[in-house]
N, C-alpha and C positions, 0 to 999 in steps of 0.2 A: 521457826517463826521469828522475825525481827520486827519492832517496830522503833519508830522513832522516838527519838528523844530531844525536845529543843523546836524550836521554829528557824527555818532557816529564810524565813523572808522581812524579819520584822531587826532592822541593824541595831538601834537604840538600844532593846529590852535585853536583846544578846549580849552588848558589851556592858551593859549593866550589871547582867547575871557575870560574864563572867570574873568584874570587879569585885563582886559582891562574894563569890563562891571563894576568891582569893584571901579578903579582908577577914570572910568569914570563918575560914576551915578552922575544923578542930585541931589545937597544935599539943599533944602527947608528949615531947621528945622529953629528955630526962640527960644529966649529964653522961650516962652510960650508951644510951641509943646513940647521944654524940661519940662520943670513943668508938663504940661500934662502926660507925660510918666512920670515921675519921681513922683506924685501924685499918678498914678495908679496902680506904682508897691507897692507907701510905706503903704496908707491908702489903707488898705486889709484888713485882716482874724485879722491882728495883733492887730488892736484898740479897737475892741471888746474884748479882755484879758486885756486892760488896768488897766479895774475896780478892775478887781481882782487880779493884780499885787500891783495896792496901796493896796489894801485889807493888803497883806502879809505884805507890807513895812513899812504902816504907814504914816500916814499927814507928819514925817518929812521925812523919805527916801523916799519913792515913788518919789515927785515931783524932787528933787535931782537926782534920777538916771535917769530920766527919760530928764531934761535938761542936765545931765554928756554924756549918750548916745548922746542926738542930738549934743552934743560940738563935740563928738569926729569924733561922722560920718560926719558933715560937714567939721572939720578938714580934713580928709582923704580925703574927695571927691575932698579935693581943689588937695592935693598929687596928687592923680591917673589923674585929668583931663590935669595937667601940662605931663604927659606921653603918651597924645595919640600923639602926631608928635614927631620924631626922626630927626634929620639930617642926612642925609644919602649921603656920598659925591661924591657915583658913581651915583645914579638916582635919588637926589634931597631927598628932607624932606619925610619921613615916611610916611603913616597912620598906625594908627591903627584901623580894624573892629570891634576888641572885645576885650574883657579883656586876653584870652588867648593870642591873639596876642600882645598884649601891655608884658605880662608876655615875650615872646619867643624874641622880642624885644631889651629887657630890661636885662633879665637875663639866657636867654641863653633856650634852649630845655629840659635840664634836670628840669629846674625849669618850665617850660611850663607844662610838663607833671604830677608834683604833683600839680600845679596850678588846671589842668583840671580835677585832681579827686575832688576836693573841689567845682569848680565852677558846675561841673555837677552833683552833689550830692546835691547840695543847690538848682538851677534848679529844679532838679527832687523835689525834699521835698518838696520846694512852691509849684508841683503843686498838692501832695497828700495832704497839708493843705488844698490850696482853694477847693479841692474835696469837705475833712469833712465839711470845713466851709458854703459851698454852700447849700450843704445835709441839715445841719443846720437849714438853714434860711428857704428853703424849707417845711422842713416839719412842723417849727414855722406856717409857713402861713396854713397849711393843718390841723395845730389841730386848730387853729385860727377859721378855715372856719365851721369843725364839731363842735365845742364849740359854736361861736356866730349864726351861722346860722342854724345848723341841732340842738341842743342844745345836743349833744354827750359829754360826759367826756374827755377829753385827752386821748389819751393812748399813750403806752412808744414809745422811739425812733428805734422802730424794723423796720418801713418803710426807716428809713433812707437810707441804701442798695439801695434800688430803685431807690430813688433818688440821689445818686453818678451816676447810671448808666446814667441815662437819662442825667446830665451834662455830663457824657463822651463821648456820642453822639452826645449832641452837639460841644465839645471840638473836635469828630474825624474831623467833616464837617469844624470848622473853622482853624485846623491846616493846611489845603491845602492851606492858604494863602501863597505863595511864600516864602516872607522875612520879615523882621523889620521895611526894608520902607515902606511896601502895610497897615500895622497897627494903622496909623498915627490918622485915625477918630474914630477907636475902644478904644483910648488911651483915646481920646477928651471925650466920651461919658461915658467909664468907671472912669475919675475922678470927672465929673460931681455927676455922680449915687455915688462915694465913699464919696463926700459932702456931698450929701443929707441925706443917714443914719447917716452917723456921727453928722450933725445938729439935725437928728432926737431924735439918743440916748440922744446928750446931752439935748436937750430939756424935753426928758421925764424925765432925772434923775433929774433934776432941776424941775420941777412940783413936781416930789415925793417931795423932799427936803422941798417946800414949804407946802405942802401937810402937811407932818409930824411934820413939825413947825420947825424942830430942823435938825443940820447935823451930822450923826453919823459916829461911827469910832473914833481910838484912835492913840495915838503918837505913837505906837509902832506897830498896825496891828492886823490883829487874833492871838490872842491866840492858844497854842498848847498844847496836852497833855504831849509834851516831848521836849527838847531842841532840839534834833537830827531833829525831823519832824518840826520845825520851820527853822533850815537850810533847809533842802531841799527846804520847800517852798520856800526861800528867794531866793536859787539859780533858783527855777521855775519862778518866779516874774524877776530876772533880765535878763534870759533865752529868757522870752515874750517878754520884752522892746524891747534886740539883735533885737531880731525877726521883733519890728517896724519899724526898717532903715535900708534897705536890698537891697537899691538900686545899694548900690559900686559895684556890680555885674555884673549890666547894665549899667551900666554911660558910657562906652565907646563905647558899642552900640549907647547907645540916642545921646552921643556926637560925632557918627561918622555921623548923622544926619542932621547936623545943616553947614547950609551953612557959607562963609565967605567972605569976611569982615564983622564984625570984627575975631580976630582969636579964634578959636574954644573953647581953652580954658579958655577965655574971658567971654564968651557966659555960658560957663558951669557952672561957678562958682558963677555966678548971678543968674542963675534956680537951682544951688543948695541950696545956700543961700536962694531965699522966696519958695522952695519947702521946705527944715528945717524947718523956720522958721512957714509956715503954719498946716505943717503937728506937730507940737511941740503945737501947740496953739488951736490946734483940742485935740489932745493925751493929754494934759492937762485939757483940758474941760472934757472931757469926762471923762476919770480915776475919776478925784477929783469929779465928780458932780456925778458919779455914785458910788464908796464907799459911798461917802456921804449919797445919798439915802438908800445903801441895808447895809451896814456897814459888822459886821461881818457875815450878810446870802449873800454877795455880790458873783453873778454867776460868773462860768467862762464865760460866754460868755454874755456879758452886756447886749445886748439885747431880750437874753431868760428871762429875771426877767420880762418886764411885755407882755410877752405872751399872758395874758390873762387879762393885762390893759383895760384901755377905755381909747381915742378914737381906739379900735383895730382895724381899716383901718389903721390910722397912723404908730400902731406899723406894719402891714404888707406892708405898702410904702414900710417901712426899709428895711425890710426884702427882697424883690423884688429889693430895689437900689443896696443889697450889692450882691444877684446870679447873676445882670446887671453886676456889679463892677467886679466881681470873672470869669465872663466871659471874659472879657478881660484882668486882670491881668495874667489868666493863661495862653496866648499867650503871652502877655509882657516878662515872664519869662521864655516858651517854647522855642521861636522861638528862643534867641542865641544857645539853645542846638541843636535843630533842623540845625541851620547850622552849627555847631562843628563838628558835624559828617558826617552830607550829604556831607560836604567840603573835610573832608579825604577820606573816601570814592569813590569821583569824582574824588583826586587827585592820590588815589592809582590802581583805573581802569580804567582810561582816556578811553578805547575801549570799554567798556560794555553799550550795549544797552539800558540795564533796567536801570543802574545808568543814564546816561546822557541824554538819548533822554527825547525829552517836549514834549507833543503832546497839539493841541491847540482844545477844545471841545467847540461845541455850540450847545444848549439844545432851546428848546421853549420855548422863553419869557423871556429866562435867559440870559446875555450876555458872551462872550466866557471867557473859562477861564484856566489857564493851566494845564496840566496832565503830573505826573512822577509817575513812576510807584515806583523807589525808597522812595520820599516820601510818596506818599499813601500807601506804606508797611509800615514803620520805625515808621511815624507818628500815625497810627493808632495802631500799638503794644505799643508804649511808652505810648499814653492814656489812652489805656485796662493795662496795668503795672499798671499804676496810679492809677486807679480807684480800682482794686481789694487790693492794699496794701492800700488804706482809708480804705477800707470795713473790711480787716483785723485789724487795727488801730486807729479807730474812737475817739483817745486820745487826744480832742481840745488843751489844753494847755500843758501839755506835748508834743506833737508834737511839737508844736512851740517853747518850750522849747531847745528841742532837735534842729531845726532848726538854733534858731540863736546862741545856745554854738557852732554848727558846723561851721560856714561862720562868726561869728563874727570878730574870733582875725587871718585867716590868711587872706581872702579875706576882709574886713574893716580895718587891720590893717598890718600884714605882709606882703606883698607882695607890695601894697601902697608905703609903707614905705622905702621898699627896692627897688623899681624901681626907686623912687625919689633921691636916694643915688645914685644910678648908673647913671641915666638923670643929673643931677645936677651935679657929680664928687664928693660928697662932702668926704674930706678926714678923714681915721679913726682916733678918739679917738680928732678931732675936737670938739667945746662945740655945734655945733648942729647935728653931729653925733649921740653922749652921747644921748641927750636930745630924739633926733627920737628914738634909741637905749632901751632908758630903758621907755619910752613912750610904745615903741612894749612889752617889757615880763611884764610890770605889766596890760597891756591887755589879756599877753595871762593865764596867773593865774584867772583873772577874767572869759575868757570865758572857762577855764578847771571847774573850778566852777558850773559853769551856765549850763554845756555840762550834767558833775557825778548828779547832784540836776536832771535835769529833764528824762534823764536816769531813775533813782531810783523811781523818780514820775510814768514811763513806767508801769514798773515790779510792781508796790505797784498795779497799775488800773487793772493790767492785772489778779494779782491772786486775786484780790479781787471780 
């Protein structure tokens, strides 16, 4: 039995309710539930390319870019969390729900809407990484299971495919979660699972290490056959790192989350500080202790090197925490897209039935839950989207590559930077004007860099 929920003929009362259900909701968060989301979205697909980004870098670069990255994204996170309230002198102080809005805010509609091709382009991207990365882990477990148990050879990664599908299945059932707040325990659960591999990896490269007596690897990285193909790797190497601190994205979600007293951006800058701090001291681990181990044979993805290690339960935990982990980061980074649109949408057909009406379903044994026919369209095309551009693309570190040259330097740093100028007043060619000012373009040279390097990496995997 369903019945409705809402009037879908009456436009006024609707966009009032749904103002009001916004300004209104109950906000819970705590600086922990931030960590938690903030965790879940950073320790992902990314930490597993760590290895092989020192690989490229070298004992001395590697570790430097890798605390230069954490410097800067925690910088900025401080910027952007100081932008979610506004004073606003006819209806009182702001919120902001999302980064877009904080953008529309701050700098007006015209820069909202190049905002929103960036932020929903970065959205979508993470969730065709976690696709491939998932598929990954997956099918590690499946040759795992033929090799140690049926005693079978490995064979190549042509199941992979399959197993995109079956994660976007499951991806289609969990995107009918409403919003950002209904996710709060899936966040809990996924940063959990994203410790656990991570402890796992680093543990195993550190046995190898031990194992082989000696830690390998050179000041300067792999060797290339050419100067040209050692840039690119370099810019594929600082591309991945981008790619590990990708949460400026969502920080204004997690921090539209958190209750107050104290005030919100208080709160925010404390979960992003030991969310840095943690996820830096993981990404450290893990990179160094795994070049170390495989050195110049060092994989792209850390934890395909021992495969076919012993104890190989252990390596497939791993493997199992991170499709756990991958399941919930890909709502983490879904559901603001999910309501980017659903939200225009509702506001541009206030009377369409299919857009607004809820309908409330109750199954056996299952408890009731709600039904829009908007989102179980929208939602289930953008997952099947998802899923078939992995399958088309299955380019681990390249992707990622490409990922954070995209969202690095305008979402991590331009737009931050420039809302903070606007919030704050601060006037031009002032000395921390200057300093914000030439902070942003020699970012943005770095991720044009790190954008062309993993590009070229694309096209080199593709025709070869």
């Amino acid at each position: 039995m369903a019945e409705a929920f809402g009037s879908a003929t009456d436009s006024s009362p609707l966009l009032q309710a749904q103002y009001s259900e916004f300004h209104n909701i109950k906000r819970t968060g705590t600086v922990w539930t931030a960590v938690a989301h903030i965790v879940t979205g950073v320790i992902g697909s990314g930490v597993l390319s760590l290895a092989w980004s020192m690989a490229q870098l070298g004992w001395v670069g590697g570790p430097l870019a890798m605390l230069l990255f954490a410097s800067i994204t925690l910088f900025t996170s401080f910027l952007l969390s100081d932008t979610y309230r506004s004073p606003d002198p006819e209806h009182g102080p702001h919120r902001s729900s999302s980064y877009l809005d904080a953008v529309n805010l701050h700098k007006g509609e015209g820069n909202g809407r190049l905002c929103g091709v960036f932020v929903n382009v970065s959205l979508y991207g993470f969730g065709i990484a976690y696709i491939i990365t998932a598929a990954i882990s997956i099918s590690s477990i499946e040759k795992s299971f033929r090799y140690h148990t049926l005693g079978k050879e490995p064979t190549s990664g042509s199941g992979d495919s399959y197993y995109m599908l079956i994660f976007g299945v499951i991806q289609v059932v969990l995107s009918q979660i409403p919003n950002f707040h209904n996710i709060q325990w899936l966040s809990v659960v996924a940063a959990i699972m994203s410790l656990g591999y991570a402890f796992t990896g680093m543990g195993l490269a550190t046995e190898k290490v031990i194992e082989n007596g000696h830690a390998d690897g050179s000041a300067a990285g792999i060797p290339t056959s050419t100067e040209i193909g050692k840039v690119w790797l370099v810019a594929q190497a600082l591309g991945d790192i981008a790619f590990s601190y990708p949460f400026s994205v969502i920080l204004i979600e997690i921090q539209d989350t958190l209750k107050s007293p104290p005030p919100e951006n208080v709160t925010m800058r404390k979960a992003s500080t030991i969310s840095v701090f943690i996820t830096t001291f993981f990404y450290l681990c893990c990179g160094c202790a795994g070049y170390a181990a495989f050195g110049n044979d060092t994989p792209g993805n850390l934890l395909t090197g021992f495969s076919l290690s012993k104890p190989h339960w252990l390596v497939d935990f791993a493997h199992a925490c991170i499709v756990i982990h991958l399941v919930g980061a890909y709502q983490v980074y879904s559901q603001p897209l999910f309501a980017n649109f659903e939200n225009w949408i509702r506001f541009k057909y206030p009377e369409s039935e299919f857009v607004n009406h809820i309908y409330f379903l109750k199954l056996p044994l299952l408890p009731a839950f709600q039904l829009n026919f908007l989102r179980l369209s929208f939602r289930t095309a953008y997952v099947a989207s998802t899923t078939v551009i992995a399958m088309l693309f299955p380019y681990f570190n390249q992707i990622l590559g490409v990922l954070g040259g995209i969202i690095f330097w305008p979402l991590t740093i331009y737009f931050p930077v420039e809302m903070y100028l606007s919030k704050c007043n601060i006037e031009a060619w002032t000395a921390k004007w200057v300093m914000l000012r030439t902070f942003s373009i020699i970012c943005l040279f770095v991720g044009l860099f790190t954008l062309i390097g993993s590009i070229e990496g694309i096209i080199s995997a593709k025709l070869s």
